[in-house]
Steps between C-alpha positions, in 0.01 A plus 500: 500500500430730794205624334352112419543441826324821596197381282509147629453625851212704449303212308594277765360783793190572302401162470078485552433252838412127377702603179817230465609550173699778470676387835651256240736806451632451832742264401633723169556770793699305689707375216579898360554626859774233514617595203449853523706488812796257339556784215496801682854582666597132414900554580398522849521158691136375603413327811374137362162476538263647189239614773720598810296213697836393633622786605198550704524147652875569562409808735187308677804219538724778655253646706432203685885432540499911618777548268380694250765762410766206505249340242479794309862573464630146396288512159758743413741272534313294256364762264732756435544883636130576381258255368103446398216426726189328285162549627169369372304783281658732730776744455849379500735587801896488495722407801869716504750566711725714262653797648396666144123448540441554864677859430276592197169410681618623817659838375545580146135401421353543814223645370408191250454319783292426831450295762131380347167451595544135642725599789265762583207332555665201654644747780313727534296320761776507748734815436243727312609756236887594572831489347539115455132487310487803283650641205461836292403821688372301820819353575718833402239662761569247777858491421519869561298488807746227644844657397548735739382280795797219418736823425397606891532154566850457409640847678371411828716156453481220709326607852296361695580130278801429730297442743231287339867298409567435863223323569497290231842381612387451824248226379780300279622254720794390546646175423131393389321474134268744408330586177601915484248554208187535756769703738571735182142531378416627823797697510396691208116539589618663832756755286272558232135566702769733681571708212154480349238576793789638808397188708655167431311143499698427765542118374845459677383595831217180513460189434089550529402529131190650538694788617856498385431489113516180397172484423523745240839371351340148501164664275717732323677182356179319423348782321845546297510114395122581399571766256798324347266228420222736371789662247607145430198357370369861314149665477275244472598240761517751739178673463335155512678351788576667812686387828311548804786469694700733331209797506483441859862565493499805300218666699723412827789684316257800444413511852814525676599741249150715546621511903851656447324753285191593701719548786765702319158747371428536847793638629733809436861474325768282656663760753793236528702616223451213322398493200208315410353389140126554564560839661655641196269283250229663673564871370476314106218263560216527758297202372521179787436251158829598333675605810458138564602386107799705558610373835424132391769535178753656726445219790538251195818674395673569841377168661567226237771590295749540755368189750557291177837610462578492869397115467695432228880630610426339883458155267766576255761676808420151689616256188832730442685544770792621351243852415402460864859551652614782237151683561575529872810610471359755266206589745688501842680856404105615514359696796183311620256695335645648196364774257442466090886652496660240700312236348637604184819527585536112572524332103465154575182551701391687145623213313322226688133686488599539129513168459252349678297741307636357154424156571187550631298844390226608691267507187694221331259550201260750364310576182362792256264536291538699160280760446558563143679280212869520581806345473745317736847496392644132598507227303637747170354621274228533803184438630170612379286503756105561503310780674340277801770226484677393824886487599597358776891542631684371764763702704605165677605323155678807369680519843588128498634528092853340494617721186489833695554382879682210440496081542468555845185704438240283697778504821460708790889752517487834570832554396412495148394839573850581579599442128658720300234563176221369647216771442649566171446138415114513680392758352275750655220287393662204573408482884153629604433453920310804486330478147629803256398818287211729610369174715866460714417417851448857721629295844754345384818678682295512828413101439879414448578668797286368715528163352915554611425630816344196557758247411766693650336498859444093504811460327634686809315327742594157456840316431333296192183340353427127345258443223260254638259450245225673239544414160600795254261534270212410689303883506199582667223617206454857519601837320857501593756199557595377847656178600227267712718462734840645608578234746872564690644433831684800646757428787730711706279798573682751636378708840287809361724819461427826725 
């Protein structure tokens, strides 16, 4: 049948202009794809819809709502562990979120898969050729190039981000509502340009956006909910259509980048002692284009991921207050600016990021593509899967699945982690924060920590917070997931230690 339909494709393609008749072969096409489609791996349950017009309706639907990976991970609910996606004379796509196939695409056939050609022409605009765009020997090369600087990273510890920490709980006031995720964003655009370029944006020392980095954060989240419609709607919409407003955004991002990096050219090595990403980047890569590509994956890495965490346990801390009190017990035996050790040393502070983090991934869902004809292993006997053919998984789903964590899987309580048996129930591929196998996250011990030092210094600084609004699964559209809004009321600051 594959072949037929081969055939019937290239009559159809070939047809002369002002010639209709063999277009009458159209609807034949349609009628074998469907069928083609319905006989091959037919023990695996199928989203309903013959053309996968639905499904695409169903994520417009979402989009608008901003609550797309909630969207996502509910048709498991409905569909089974791993199920069909239908698409009109296109290839077929499968959804999953078995432990079993994330591991064999993300480890033990790593290299029958990729990350495709879609995602890197839809982001390419903004972030340029780096580790979350390319696969094969360009990403092993960029991986290798940014190893060591995250390695450096994590042995100089926490530094100068204590202080960046004060001042952001200087600005929460007290006894008043505030939405933290604009605090945290800046937060982590002050910490990460600090790491990255050796000068920070300085967006928690002004309220002046043209000066204290709002401005970029503001176009660096336009140009992100740009490119995650431009991977959304595939090749051809977005080579046809094109968003003024989000170029404009993307060249802003470029700019403010392009300063950072002239003025780091211009100038010797950082005599501070500090270490600094661009200075050591610098002796691999001398070229401002992809010192720039470079910098702007990192700043996506080290800005967003932990902000959108940092939103989510100041919402979730606020509606459990029973968390709230046995956290600050936990984090009052802390000195005020603790190292990676002593965070370490306090579980329950582990145990709440670790759950936050479970309920709500900051890449709640990703996809490969294969590169070959291969084989997934869930639903028995398997899954044959085309060379070119599209899976899509969602950490998120597998995270919320009540048969390994659970019927309180979709509640927020660290002390699950506390369990006896837990991880050998999980799974190592059974919880996925920091993605796995050759593609595992390279900052991910340096973002838990400084997603902990975080928590533990407001969690200090105030007698206890109140939830005051921001709905849950409302997420702003871009490339990772953060809440909206994290809207709390703090109250009972405390005066600022010495």
């Amino acid at each position: 049948m594959t072949a037929l339909t081969d055939t019937l494709r290239e009559k159809v393609s070939s047809v002369p202009c002002g010639d209709f008749t063999p277009l009458l072969l159209i609807p034949l096409l349609l009628i074998l794809t469907i069928l083609y489609h319905r006989t091959r791996n037919a023990h695996v349950p199928r989203y309903p819809d013959p053309f996968g017009l639905m499904f695409i309706y169903g994520a417009k639907k979402a989009a608008d709502r901003k609550d797309v990976p909630f969207w996502f991970a509910s048709l498991f609910d409905r569909y089974g562990e791993t199920f069909v996606i239908p698409s009109i004379l296109g290839k077929t796509s499968y959804a999953t979120m078995a432990p079993e196939n994330i591991k064999t695409f993300l480890s033990t056939s790593f290299n029958s898969w990729a990350l495709g050609k879609l995602r890197e022409q839809a982001f390419e605009p903004l972030l340029g050729k780096g580790i979350f765009t390319q696969d094969g020997g360009e990403w092993s090369h960029s991986r290798k190039l940014l190893r060591p600087q995250f390695q450096r990273r994590e042995l100089e510890g926490l530094g100068s981000i204590h202080e960046h920490i004060g001042k952001m709980v200087e600005l929460i006031p007290d006894g008043e509502v505030v939405d933290m995720q604009p605090l945290v964003y800046r937060l982590t655009l002050d910490t990460a340009t600090e790491f990255l370029f050796g000068e920070t944006a300085g967006s928690l020392d002004s309220t002046d956006k043209a000066t204290n980095g709002q401005g970029f954060a503001d176009a660096f989240n336009t140009a992100q909910s740009y490119i995650v419609w431009r991977f959304r709607v595939g090749k051809i919409l977005n080579t046809l259509f094109h968003s003024s407003e989000g170029e404009d955004a993307i060249r802003r991002c470029h700019s403010y980048v392009d300063q950072y990096i002239f003025r780091n050219t211009q100038k010797p090595l950082s005599q501070s002692g500090r270490y600094v990403f661009l200075d050591s980047l610098k002796s691999e890569e001398t070229d401002p284009f992809k010192l720039r590509c470079q910098s702007l994956h990192v700043l996506l890495a080290g800005r967003d991921t932990t902000a959108g965490t940092l939103g989510w346990t100041f919402m979730l801390l606020a509606q459990h207050p029973q968390v709230w009190k046995k956290l600050k017990l936990a984090c009052e035996v802390l000195p005020k600016e603790p190292g990676f050790s002593e965070l370490k040393d306090i579980p329950y502070l582990r145990h709440v990021i670790a759950e936050v983090l479970r309920l709500y991934p900051s890449v709640p869902s990703n996809g490969r593509v294969a590169t070959q004809d291969t084989i997934l292993p869930h639903p028995a006997p398997g899954i044959k899967v085309k060379k070119g053919e599209f899976v899509r998984y969602s950490p998120m789903a597998m995270q919320r699945r009540k048969d390994i964590w659970g019927e309180d899987a979709d509640e927020f309580r660290p002390e699950r982690w506390e369990e006896e048996g837990l991880m050998q129930r999980v799974g190592s591929w059974g919880y996925l924060p920091f993605n796995g196998g050759p593609r595992v996250c390279l900052g991910q011990q340096f973002a838990l920590m400084e997603a902990s030092a975080v928590v533990q210094a407001v969690v200090r600084s105030f007698e206890g917070v109140e939830y005051c609004g921001g709905e849950m699964h409302v997420v702003e559209p871009a490339l990772t997931m953060a809440p909206a809004a994290s809207v709390v009321r703090f109250w009972g600051k405390r005066e600022v230690e010495k």
